[in-house]
C-alpha positions as a Markdown table, in Angstrom:
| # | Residue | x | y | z |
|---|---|---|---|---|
| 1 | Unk | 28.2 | 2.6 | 107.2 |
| 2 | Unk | 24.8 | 1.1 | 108.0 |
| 3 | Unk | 21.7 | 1.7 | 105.8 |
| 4 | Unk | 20.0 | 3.1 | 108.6 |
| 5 | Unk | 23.1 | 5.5 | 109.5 |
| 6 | Unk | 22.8 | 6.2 | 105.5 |
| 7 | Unk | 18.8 | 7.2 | 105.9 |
| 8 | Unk | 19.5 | 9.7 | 108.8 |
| 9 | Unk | 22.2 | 11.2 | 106.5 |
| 10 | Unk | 19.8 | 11.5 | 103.7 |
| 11 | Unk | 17.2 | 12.9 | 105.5 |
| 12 | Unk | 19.0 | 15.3 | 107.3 |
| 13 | Unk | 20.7 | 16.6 | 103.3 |
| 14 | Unk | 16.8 | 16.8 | 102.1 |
| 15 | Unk | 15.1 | 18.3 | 105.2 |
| 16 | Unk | 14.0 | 21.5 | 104.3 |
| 17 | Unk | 14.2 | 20.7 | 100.3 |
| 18 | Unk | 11.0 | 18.5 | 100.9 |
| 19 | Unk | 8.2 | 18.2 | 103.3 |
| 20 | Unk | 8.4 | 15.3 | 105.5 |
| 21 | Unk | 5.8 | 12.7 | 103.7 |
| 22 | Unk | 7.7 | 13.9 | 100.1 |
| 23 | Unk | 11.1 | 12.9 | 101.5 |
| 24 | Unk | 10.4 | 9.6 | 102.7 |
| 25 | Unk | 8.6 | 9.0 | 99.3 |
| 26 | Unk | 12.0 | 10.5 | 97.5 |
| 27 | Unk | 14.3 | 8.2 | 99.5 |
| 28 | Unk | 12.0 | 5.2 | 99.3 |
| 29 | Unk | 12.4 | 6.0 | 95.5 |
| 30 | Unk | 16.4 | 6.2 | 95.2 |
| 31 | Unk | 16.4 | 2.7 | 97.5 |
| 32 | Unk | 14.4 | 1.7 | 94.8 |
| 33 | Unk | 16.4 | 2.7 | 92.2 |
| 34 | Unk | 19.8 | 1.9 | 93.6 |
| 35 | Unk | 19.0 | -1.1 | 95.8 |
| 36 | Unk | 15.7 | -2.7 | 93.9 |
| 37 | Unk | 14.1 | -2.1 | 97.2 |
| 38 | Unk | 10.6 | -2.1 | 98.4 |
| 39 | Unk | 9.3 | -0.3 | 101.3 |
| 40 | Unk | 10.1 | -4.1 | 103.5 |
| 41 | Unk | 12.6 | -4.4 | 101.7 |
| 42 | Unk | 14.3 | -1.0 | 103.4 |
| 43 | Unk | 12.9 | -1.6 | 106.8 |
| 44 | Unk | 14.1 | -5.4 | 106.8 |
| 45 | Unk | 17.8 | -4.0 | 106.0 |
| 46 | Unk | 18.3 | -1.1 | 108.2 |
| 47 | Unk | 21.0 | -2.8 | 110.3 |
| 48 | Unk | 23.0 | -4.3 | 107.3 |
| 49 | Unk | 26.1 | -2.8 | 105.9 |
| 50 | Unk | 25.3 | -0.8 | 103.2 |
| 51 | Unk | 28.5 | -1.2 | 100.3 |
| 52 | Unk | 30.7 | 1.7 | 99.2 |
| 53 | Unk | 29.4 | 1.9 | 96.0 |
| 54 | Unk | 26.0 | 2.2 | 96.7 |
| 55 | Unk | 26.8 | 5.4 | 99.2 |
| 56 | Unk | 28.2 | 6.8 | 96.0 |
| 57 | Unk | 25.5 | 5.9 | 93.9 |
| 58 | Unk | 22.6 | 7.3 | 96.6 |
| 59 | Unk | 24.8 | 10.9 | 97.6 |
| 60 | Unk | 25.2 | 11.5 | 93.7 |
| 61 | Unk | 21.4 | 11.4 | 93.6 |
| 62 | Unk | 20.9 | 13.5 | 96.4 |
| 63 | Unk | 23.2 | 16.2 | 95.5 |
| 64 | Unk | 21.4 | 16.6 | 92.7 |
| 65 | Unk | 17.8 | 16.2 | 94.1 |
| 66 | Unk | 19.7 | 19.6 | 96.3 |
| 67 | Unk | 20.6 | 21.2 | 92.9 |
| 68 | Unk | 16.2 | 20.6 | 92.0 |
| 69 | Unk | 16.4 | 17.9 | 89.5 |
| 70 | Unk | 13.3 | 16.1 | 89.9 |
| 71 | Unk | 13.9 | 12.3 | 91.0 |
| 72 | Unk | 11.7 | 11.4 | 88.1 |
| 73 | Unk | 14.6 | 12.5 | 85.9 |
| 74 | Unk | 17.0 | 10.6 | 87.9 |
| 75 | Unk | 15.6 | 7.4 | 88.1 |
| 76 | Unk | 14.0 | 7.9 | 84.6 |
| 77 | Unk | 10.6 | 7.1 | 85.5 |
| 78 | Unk | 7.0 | 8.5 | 86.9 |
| 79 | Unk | 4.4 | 6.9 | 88.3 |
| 80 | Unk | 1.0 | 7.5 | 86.4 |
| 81 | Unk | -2.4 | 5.5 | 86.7 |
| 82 | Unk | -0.8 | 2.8 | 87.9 |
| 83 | Unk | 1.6 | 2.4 | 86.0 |
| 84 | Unk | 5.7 | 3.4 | 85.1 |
| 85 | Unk | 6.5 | 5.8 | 82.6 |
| 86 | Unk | 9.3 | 6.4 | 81.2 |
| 87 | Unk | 10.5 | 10.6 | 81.4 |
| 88 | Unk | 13.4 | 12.4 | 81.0 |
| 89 | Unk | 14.6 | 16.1 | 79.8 |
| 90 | Unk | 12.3 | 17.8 | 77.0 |
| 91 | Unk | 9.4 | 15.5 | 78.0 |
| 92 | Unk | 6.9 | 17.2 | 81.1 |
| 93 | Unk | 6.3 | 15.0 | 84.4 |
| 94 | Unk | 2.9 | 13.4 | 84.6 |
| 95 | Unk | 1.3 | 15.0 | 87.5 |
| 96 | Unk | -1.3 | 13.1 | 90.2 |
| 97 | Unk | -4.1 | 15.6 | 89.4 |
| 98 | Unk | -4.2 | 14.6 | 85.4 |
| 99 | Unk | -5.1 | 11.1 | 86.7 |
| 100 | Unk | -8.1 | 12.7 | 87.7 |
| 101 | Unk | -8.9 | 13.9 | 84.4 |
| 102 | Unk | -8.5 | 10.4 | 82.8 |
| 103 | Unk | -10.8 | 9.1 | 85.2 |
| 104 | Unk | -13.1 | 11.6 | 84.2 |
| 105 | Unk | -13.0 | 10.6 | 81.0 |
| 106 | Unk | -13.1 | 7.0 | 81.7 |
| 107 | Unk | -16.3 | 7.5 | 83.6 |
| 108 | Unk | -18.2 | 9.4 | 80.7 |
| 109 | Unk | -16.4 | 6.3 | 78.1 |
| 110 | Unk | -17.2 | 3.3 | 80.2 |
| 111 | Unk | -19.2 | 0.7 | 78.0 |
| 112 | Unk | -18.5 | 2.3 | 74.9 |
| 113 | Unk | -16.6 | 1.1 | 72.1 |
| 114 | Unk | -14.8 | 2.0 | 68.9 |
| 115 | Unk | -14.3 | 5.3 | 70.1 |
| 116 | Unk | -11.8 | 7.7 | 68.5 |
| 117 | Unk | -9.6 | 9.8 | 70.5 |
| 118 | Unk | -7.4 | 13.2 | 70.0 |
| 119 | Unk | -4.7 | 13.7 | 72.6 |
| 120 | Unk | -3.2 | 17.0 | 72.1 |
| 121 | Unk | 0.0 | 17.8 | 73.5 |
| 122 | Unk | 0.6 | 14.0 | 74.3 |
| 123 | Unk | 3.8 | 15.1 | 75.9 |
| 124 | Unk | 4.9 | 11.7 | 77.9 |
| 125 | Unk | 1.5 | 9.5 | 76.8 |
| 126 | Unk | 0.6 | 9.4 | 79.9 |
| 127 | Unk | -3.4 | 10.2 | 79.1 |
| 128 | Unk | -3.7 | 9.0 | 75.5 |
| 129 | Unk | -1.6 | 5.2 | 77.2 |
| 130 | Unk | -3.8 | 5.2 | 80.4 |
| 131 | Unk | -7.2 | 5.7 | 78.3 |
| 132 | Unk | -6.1 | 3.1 | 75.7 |
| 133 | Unk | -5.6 | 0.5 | 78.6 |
| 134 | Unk | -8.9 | 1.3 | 80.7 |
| 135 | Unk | -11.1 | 1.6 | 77.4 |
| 136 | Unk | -12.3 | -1.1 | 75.3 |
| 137 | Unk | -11.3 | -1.1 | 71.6 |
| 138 | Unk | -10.3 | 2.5 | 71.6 |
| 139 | Unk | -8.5 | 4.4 | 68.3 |
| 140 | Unk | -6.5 | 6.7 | 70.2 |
| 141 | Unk | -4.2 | 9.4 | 68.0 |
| 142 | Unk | -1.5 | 11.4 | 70.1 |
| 143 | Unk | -0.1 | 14.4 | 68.6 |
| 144 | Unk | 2.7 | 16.6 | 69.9 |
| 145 | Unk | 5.1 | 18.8 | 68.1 |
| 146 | Unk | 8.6 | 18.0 | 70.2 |
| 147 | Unk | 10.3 | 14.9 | 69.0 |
| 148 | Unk | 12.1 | 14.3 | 72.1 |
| 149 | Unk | 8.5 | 13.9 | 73.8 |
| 150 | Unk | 6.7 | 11.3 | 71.0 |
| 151 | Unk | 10.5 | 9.6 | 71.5 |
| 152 | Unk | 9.0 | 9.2 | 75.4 |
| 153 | Unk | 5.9 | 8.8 | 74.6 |
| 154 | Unk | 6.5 | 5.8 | 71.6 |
| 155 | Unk | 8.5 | 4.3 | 74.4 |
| 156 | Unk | 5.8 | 3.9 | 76.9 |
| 157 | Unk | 3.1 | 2.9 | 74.3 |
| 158 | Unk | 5.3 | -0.4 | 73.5 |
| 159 | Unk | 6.7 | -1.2 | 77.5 |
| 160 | Unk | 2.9 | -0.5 | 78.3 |
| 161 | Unk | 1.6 | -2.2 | 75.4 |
| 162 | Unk | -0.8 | 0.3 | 74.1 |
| 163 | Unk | -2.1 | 1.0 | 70.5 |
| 164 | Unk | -1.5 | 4.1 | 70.1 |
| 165 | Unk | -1.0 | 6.1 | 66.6 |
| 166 | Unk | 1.6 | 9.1 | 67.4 |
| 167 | Unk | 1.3 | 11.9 | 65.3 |
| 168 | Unk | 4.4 | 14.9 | 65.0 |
| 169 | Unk | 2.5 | 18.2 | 64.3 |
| 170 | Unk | 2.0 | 21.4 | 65.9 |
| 171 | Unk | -1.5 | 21.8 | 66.6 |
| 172 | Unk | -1.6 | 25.7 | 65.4 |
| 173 | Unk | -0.9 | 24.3 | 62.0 |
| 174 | Unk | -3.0 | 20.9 | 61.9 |
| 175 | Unk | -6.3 | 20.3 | 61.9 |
| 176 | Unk | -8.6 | 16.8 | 62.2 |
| 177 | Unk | -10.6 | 15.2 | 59.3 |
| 178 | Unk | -14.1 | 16.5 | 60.2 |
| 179 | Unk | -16.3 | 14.3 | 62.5 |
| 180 | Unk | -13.8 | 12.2 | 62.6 |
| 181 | Unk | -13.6 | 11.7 | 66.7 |
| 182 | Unk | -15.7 | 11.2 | 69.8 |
| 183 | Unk | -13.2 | 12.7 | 72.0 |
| 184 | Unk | -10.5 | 15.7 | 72.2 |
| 185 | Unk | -8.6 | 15.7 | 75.1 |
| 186 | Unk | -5.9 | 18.1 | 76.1 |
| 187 | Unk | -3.4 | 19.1 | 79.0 |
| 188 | Unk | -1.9 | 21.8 | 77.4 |
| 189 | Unk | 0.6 | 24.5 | 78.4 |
| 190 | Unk | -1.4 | 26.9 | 80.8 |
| 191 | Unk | 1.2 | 28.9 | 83.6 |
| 192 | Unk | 1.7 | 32.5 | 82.8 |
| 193 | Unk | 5.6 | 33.4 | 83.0 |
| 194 | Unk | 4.1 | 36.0 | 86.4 |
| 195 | Unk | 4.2 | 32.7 | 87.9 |
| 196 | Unk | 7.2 | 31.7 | 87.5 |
| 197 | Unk | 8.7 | 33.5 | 90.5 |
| 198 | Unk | 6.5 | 31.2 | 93.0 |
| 199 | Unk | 7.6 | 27.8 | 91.2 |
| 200 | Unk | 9.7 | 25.5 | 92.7 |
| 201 | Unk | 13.3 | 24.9 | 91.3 |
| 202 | Unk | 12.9 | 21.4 | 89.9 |
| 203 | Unk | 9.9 | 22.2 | 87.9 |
| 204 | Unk | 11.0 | 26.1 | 86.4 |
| 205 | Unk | 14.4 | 25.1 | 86.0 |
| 206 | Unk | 14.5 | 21.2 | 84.7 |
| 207 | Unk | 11.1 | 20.8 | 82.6 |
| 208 | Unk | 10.6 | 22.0 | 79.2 |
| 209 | Unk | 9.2 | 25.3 | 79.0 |
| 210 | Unk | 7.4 | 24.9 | 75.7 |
| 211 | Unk | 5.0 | 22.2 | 77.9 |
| 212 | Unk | 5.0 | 24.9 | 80.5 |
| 213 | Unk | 4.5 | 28.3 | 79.9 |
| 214 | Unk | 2.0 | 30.4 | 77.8 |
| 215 | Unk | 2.8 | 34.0 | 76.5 |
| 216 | Unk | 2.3 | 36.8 | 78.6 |
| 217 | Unk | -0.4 | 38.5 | 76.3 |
| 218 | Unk | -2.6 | 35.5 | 75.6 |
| 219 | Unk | -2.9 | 33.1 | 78.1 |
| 220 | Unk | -5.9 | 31.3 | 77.0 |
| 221 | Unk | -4.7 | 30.9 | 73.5 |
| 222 | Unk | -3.9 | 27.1 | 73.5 |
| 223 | Unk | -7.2 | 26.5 | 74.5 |
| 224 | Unk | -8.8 | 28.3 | 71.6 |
| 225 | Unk | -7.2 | 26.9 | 69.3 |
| 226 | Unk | -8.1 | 23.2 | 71.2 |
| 227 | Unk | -11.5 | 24.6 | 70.6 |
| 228 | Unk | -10.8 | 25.0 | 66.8 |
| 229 | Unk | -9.9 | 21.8 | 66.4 |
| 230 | Unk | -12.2 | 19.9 | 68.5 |
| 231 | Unk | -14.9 | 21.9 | 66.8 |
| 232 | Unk | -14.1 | 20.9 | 63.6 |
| 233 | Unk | -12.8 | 17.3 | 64.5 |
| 234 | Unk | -15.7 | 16.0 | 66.8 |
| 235 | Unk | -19.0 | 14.1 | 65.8 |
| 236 | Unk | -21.9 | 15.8 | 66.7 |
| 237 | Unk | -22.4 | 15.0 | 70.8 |
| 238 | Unk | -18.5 | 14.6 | 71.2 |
| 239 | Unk | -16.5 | 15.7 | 73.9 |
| 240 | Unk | -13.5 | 17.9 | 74.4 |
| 241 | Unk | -12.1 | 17.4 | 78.1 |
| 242 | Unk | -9.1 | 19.9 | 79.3 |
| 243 | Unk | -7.0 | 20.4 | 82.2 |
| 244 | Unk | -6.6 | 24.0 | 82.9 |
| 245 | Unk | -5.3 | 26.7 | 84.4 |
| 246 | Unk | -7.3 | 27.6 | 87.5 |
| 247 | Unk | -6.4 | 31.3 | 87.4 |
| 248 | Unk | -8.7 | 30.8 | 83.8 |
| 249 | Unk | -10.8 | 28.9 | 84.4 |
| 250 | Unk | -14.3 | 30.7 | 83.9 |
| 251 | Unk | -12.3 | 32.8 | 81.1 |
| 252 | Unk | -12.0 | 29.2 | 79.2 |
| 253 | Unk | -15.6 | 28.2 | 80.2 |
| 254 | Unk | -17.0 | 31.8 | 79.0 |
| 255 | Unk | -15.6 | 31.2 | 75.9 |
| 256 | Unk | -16.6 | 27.6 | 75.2 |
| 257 | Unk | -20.1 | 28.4 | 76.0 |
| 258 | Unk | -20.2 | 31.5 | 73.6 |
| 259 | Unk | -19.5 | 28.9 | 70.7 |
| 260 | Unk | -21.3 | 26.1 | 69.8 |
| 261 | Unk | -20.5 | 24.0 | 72.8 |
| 262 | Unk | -23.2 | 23.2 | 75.1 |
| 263 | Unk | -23.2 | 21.3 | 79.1 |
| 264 | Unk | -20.2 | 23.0 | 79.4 |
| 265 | Unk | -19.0 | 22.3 | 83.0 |
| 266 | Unk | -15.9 | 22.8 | 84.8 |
| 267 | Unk | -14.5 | 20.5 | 88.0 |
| 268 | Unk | -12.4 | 20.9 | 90.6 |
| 269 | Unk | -9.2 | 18.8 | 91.5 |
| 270 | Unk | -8.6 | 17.3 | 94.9 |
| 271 | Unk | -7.4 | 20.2 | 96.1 |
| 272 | Unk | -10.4 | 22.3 | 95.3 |
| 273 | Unk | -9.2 | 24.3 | 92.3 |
| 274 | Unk | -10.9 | 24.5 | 89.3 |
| 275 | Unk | -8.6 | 22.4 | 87.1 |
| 276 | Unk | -10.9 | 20.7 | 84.4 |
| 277 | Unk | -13.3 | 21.3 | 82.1 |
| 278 | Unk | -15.8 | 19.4 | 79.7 |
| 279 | Unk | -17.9 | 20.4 | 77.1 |
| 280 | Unk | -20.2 | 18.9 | 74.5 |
| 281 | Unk | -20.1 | 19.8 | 71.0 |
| 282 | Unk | -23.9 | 20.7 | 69.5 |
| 283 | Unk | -26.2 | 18.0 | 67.5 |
C-alpha cells in the first residue's frame, strides 16, 4: 500500500469523528509520530510504499482516536506556546485559549523583574513553564495536589528548561506567606457536571475529572478560594489572573469586586466568550 492510498483510508475512518481542518491536523500528527514527518515531508512521500509495520502502527492509532482517546495521549505530547509538552492520563490537555491568558499576563509583566508567581492547579506546567521562559528573572512556584500531574509537569520544567519550584498541596488546605507574590494565576476546574452531556468523548471520558468538573452546588467555589489565597498571598498592587468558566463569568467578577479587589476586568477569548479575568488587589 502507498502512503497516499494509506491517507484516503485514514480520512475516510476519521470523517465524521473530526471536522475537516482537525483531521488533516490529527493525521499530520500520527505521520509525525510514526514516520518523523513534516507537513513536506508527507506531501514529498505520497507515492512511496508505505511498510507493513508502519500500517500497523498508524490503524492502531486510529482505532483508538475512533474509541475518543485524544492524540495528545497517543503521541504523548501537546503543543503549547510554542512549545512540546509532555501529557498523558491524570494530567489535563493544555488548551489554545490558555495561551491567551499567558499572553495576557506576559503583556501586564513585560519589563519587569524579580517577580514572584503562584500557579494554582499547575496541572501539565503549561502556564507556570511558558511564563518562566517569556519573563525575565521570574520565581515561579506551581502547586497542584495530583502527583501524576507535578510528575508531568517536573518533566516539562527540565526538557523545557525552566526554573520552576513545584509544590504538592491542595489549595483548600494551603495558604501563601503573606505579600509574598506579585502574581496568582489560575486555570482551575470550572465545568458543571449539567455539561457533561454536550462534551465530546475524548475530553469526558479520557481527562481527569478532578481538573475538570466542579460540584453541582458550588460552581464558583475554586475561585473563592483562589481569591483567599491571592488575597492573602499578594503584595499590595498584585494581580490574580484566571481563566474561567463563561457560564460564571460576571458571578466570579461580582464577587471579586465586593472584596477588596479593585480594576477588576474580565476578557473574552477568541471566540468571543468571556473566558478571563484580572483583578488588582488594593494598596
Amino acid at each position: 500500500m502507498t502512503v497516499r492510498e494509506e491517507l484516503i483510508e485514514v480520512r475516510n475512518r476519521l470523517d465524521g469523528i473530526f471536522d475537516r481542518r482537525e483531521r488533516e491536523s490529527v493525521i499530520l500528527l500520527i505521520f509525525s509520530y510514526v514516520k518523523g514527518w513534516s507537513r513536506v515531508d508527507l506531501i514529498i512521500n505520497e507515492g512511496a510504499e508505505l511498510s507493513e509495520f508502519a500500517k500497523k502502527e498508524i490503524d492502531g492509532i486510529v482505532d483508538r482516536l475512533i474509541l475518543g482517546e485524544p492524540i495528545q495521549y497517543i503521541t504523548g505530547q501537546a503543543r503549547f506556546y510554542g512549545m512540546d509538552f509532555n501529557v498523558g492520563s491524570g494530567v489535563l490537555i493544555p488548551r489554545p485559549e490558555t495561551e491567551e491568558l499567558v499572553d495576557w499576563i506576559v503583556d501586564d509583566a513585560k519589563g519587569k523583574e524579580d517577580l514572584s508567581v503562584l500557579d494554582i492547579g499547575t496541572g501539565s506546567g503549561c502556564i507556570a513553564i511558558s511564563l518562566a521562559r517569556a519573563l525575565a528573572f521570574l520565581n515561579v512556584t506551581a502547586l497542584d495536589f495530583s502527583q501524576d500531574a507535578l510528575k508531568y509537569a517536573e518533566a516539562n520544567a527540565k526538557d523545557l528548561k525552566a526554573k520552576i519550584s513545584f509544590l504538592k498541596a491542595d489549595m483548600y488546605d494551603w495558604l501563601p506567606k503573606p505579600g509574598s507574590l506579585d502574581i496568582v494565576v489560575s486555570n482551575p476546574p470550572y465545568i458543571h457536571p449539567d455539561e457533561a452531556a454536550d462534551m465530546e468523548v475524548r475530553v469526558k471520558d479520557f481527562e481527569p475529572h478532578e481538573a475538570l468538573f466542579v460540584t453541582a452546588d458550588q460552581p464558583i467555589l475554586p475561585y473563592k478560594r483562589i481569591e483567599e489565597i491571592a488575597r492573602r498571598g499578594l503584595k499590595p498592587g498584585g494581580s490574580v489572573y484566571l481563566e474561567l468558566n463563561p457560564r460564571y463569568s460576571e458571578e466570579v467578577k461580582n464577587y471579586y469586586e465586593s472584596n477588596i479587589w479593585e480594576s477588576v476586568e474580565l476578557r473574552v477569548d477568541s471566540y468571543g466568550k468571556k473566558r478571563f479575568l484580572k483583578a488588582v488587589k488594593t494598596l
